[in-house]
C-alpha positions in Angstrom: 244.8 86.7 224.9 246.6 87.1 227.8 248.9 84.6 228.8 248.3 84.6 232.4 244.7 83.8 231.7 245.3 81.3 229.6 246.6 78.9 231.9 244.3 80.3 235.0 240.8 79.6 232.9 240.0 76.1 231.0 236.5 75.8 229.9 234.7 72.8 228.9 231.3 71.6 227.1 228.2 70.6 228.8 229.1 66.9 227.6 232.8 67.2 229.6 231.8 68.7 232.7 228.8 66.0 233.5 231.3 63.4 232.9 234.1 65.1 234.9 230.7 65.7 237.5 230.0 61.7 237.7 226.6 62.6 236.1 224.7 62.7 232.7 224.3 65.7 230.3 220.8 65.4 231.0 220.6 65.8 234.6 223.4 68.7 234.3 220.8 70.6 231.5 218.2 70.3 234.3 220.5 71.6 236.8 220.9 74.9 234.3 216.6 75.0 233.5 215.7 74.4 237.3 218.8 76.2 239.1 221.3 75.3 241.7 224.1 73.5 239.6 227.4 74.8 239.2 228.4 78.2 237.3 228.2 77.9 233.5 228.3 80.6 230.9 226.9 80.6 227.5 229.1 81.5 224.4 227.5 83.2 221.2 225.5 86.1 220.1 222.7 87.5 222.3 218.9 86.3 221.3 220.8 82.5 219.4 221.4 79.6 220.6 224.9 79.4 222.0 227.6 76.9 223.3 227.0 76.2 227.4 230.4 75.9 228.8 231.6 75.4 232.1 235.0 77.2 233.8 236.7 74.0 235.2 238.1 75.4 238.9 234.3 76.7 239.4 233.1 73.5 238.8 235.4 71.6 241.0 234.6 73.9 243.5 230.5 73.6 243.5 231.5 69.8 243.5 233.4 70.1 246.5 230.4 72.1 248.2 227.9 70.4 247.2 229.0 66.9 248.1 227.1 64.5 249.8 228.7 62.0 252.8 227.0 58.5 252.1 228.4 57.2 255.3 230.3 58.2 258.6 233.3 56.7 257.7 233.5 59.4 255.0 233.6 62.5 257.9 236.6 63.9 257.6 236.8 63.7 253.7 237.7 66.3 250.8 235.8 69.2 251.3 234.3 67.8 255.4 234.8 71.0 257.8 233.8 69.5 260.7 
């Protein structure tokens, strides 16, 4: 492996990222079945069942964009453009 890639790319387990998300495994499986959750990639051979892991900077990134203010105090928080 390259060296430079190793320290760009970290990937984590389904389990990891929901808690590094704030949410369950459960709604982050539904978020893979339905659509619209972050980036993940699935590790194994094609046609079995594989390992679903998630590259960390993508998921901090659909995180950040798909944050929801709960109040207007919170304008001008991480990831607020306006």
């Amino acid at each position: 492996m390259h060296d430079g890639l190793k320290n760009e790319l970290r990937f984590v387990r389904a389990p990891e990222a929901a808690r590094l998300l704030g949410v369950s495994a459960h709604t982050l499986a539904r978020k893979r079945w339905s659509g619209g959750g972050p980036p993940f990639r699935v590790l194994g051979e094609p046609g079995k069942r594989g390992a679903v892991v998630y590259e960390v900077n993508e998921l901090l990134a659909w995180a950040i964009r798909h944050q929801q203010l709960t109040s207007t105090s919170d304008k001008g928080k991480l990831g607020d453009t306006r």
